[in-house]
N, C-alpha and C positions, 0 to 999 in steps of 0.2 A: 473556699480555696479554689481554684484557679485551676481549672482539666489542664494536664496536661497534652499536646497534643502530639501525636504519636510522630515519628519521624519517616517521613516515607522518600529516599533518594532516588534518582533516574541514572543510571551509568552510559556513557555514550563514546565509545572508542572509536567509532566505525566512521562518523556523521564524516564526509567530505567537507565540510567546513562549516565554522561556530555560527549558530541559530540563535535567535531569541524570539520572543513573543511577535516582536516587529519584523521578522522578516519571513512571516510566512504566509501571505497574501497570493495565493495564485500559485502559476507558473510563473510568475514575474520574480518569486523568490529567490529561485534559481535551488530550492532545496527540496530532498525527495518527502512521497508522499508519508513516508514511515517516523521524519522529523516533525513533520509540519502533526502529523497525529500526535506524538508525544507531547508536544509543547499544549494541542488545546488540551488535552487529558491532565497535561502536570498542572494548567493555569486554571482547571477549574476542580482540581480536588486540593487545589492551597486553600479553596476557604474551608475544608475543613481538616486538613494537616499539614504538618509542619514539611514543605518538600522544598528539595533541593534536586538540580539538573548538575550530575561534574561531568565535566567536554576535556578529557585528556588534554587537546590542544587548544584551549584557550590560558591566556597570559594574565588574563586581569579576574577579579570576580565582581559581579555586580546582582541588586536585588533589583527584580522588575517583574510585576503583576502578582508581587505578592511571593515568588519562587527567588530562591538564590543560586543564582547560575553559576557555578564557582569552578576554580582552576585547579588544576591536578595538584596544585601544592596545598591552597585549602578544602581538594577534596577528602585527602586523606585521610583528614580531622570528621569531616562529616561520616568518611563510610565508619569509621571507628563506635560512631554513636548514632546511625542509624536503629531502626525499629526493621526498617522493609528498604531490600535495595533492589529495584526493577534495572538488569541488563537487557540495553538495547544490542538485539540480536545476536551478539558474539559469548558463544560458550564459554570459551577459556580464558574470560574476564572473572567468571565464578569464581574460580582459583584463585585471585587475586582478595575479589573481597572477602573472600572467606578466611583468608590470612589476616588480614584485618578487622574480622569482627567476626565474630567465631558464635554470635549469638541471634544473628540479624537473620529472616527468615529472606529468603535470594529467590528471584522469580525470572527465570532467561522469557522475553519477548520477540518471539521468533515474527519475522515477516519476509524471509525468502523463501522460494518455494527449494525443495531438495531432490536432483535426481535421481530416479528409480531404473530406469533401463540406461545401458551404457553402452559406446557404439565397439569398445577393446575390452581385452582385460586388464591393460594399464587400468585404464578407463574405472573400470570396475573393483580394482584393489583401491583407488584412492576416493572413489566417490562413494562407491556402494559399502564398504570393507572400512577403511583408513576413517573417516570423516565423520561417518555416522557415529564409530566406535570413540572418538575423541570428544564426542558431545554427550552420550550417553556416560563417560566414564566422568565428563564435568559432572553432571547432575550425578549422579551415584556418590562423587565423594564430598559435595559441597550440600547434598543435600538439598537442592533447588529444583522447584516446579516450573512451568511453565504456561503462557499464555500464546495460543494462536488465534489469528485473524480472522478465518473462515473454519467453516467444519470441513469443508474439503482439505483448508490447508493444515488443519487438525489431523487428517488421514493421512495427507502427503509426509508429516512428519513421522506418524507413525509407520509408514510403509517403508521411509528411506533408512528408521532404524533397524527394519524389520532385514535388511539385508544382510545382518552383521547377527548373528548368533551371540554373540559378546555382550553388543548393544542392543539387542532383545532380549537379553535376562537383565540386566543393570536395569532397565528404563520400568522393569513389569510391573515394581511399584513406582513408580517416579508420576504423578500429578499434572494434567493436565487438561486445561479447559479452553473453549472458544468465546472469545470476546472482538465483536467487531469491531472497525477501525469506524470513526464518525463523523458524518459529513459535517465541514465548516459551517458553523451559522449562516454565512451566507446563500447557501441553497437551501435553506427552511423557511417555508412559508415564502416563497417567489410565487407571484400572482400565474396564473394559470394563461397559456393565450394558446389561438388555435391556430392561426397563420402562420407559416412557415415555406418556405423556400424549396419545393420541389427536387431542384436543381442543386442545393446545396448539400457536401457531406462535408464529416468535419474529422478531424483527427486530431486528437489532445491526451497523447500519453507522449512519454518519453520518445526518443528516437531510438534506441537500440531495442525496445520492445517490438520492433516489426515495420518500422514505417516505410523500408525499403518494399516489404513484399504489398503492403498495403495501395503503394503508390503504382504497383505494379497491377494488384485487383483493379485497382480504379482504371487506369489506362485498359483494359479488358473491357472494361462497360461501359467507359466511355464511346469506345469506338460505335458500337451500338445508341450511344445516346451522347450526341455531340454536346449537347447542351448542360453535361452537367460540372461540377466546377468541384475544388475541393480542399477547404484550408484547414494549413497546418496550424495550431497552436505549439507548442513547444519551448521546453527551456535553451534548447541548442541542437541545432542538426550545419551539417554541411550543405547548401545548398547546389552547390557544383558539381558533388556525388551523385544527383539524380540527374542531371541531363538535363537542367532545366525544362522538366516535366510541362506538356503545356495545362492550363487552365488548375495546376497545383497554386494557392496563394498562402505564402508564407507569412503567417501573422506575426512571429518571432512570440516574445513570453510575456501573458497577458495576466495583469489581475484578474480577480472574481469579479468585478465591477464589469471588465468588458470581457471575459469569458463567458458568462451566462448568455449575453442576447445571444452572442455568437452561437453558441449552442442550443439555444430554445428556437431560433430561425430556423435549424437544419431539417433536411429530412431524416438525417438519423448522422447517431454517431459512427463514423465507418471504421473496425477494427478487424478485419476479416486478415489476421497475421495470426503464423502457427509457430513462432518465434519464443514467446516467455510467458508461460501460464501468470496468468494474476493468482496471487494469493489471498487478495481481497478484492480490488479490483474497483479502488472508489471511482473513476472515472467511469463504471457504471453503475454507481449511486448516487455520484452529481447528474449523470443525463437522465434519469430516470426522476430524478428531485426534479428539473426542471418539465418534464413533459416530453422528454427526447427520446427516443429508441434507440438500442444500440445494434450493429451487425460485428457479429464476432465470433471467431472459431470457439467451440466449443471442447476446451480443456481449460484447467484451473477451475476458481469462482467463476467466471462466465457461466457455467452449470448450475451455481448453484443462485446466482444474484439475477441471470439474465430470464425470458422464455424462452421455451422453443424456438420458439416465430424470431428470436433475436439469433440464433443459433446456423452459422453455417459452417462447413467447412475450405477452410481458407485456401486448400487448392484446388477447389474447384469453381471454376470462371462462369461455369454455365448455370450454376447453383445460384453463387453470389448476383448474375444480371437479373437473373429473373425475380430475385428476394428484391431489387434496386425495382425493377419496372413493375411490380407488384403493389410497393409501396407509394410508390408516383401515382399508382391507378386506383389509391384506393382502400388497399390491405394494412395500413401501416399502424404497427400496434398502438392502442391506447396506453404508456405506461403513466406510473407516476411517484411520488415519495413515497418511501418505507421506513414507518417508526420504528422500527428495527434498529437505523443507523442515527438515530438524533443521538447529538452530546449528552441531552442530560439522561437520555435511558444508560448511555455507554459509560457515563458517570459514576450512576448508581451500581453498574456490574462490576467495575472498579473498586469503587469503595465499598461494594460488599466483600471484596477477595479479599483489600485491604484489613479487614477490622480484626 
């Protein structure tokens, strides 16, 4: 007789717009890194269960790579006969399946980081107080674990419950583990090279993650070093918002195909912004895949992904030149891949939580 195989569903409320297998190549996707993670993790635990992705906002349903990406109308029927339903990042979607399958073990997938210092006490009734306590009372009544990114971002979770008395007795049994996010196959096994572009720094995360005060580092150390240059990859920024920055080059939003040279040429990846902690932080586990170093303030994963030696603090100008003219002369660290973050390890830590 014929194993049955178990049913494992993805829930996805949040996603700014409908994903599939095909459209998560790069930054050229235009989708974030916490999508484009779900879809390899869902398309390579299909060969061994039965999974399904439901997108609130998608109209149609369709089967591709093996996953059935279905629509809030035939998701209903799936969460019903679910085995395992992983929520993307939103707590009080729990509620929801839980009403609907009253037997399906529920596991929230956290991937934002959560504030712990607040600058009011508005501030602090709804972020430290309000927020944390509506998450903790999800998993209290729905009975659902969870999975984070990093062990930092493991802690971060734990510390923004820890502000709420409420949500520190609810969570004290409540389940939770760290599983990292995994770099795309295409930065496994990239051939190693040693030349690279003195002169070049690169920047390839989001825009609202820093690139304002980043653009700003840079013009700090350029003045001192005329000759260095600095492209942006990116899914979307304003160009006309920086002043048309000189020797900044806007690369707009590139595949993996041309994001890699671009990044294995650099002298490093330049992130020196004290803007939005990473929670995982792949864009330093693809420059690191490749042979790139990265410069970045040190909070979030940066700590725990990056060295020392990658480690500065982002306001200070006179820190950040000399880490830049250090590395030009000579100091510039040797990184490289961490089997840590491959697919098929991040697979196997999957489907062992699954079973």
């Amino acid at each position: 007789m014929e194993r049955k195989l178990k049913k494992i569903l993805f829930y996805d409320s949040v996603a700014p717009r409908i994903y599939r297998p095909g459209t998560i190549d790069g930054s050229a996707s235009g989708i974030g890194g916490a999508e484009a993670t779900l879809v390899r993790i869902a398309t390579r635990l299909a060969t061994m269960f039965d999974v399904s992705v439901v997108q609130p906002g998608a109209t149609a349903s369709v089967v591709e790579d093996g996953i059935k990406w279905l629509s809030n109308k035939d998701g209903r029927k799936a969460i019903r006969s679910a085995d395992v339903v992983i929520i993307q990042r939103e707590a009080v979607d729990a509620y929801k399946i839980r009403w609907l399958n009253r037997r399906a073990r529920i596991i929230l997938w956290y991937h934002d980081w959560y504030r712990t210092t607040h600058a009011s006490r508005i501030a602090h009734l709804r972020y430290g107080w309000f927020k944390p306590t509506i998450r903790a009372l999800a998993h209290f009544l729905t009975s659902a674990s969870f999975v984070a990114v990093s062990d930092t971002h493991l802690a971060n979770i734990h510390a923004s419950m820890g502000q709420s008395s409420l949500a520190k007795m609810l969570m004290k049994h409540v389940q939770g583990r760290r599983i990292y996010n995994p770099l795309s196959e295409a930065f496994t096994g990239v051939p190693r090279r040693d030349d690279f572009d003195r002169d070049k720094l690169v920047y390839i995360s989001a825009p609202w993650k820093g690139l304002e005060q980043v653009i700003d580092n840079f013009r700090k150390v350029k003045a001192h070093i005329p000759t260095l240059r600095l492209h942006v990859a990116s899914p979307s920024y304003d160009v006309e918002r920086f002043g048309g920055a000189e020797d900044v080059i806007w690369e707009g939003s590139l595949s993996h195909e041309a994001l890699i040279p671009m990044v294995q040429t650099a002298l490093c990846v330049f992130y020196p912004a004290a803007v939005a902690p990473e929670t995982f932080g792949l864009v330093f586990a693809e420059s690191h895949a490749v042979g790139t170093p990265v410069l970045a303030h040190p909070f979030g994963a940066a700590c725990e992904l990056l060295s020392d030696a990658e480690l500065v603090e982002a306001g200070d100008a006179d820190a950040i030149r000399a880490r830049i003219v250090g590395w030009r002369d000579g100091t510039r660290p040797d990184v490289g891949p961490d089997a840590a973050f491959l697919l098929d390890n991040i697979v196997q830590q999957w489907a062992a939580l699954l079973e």
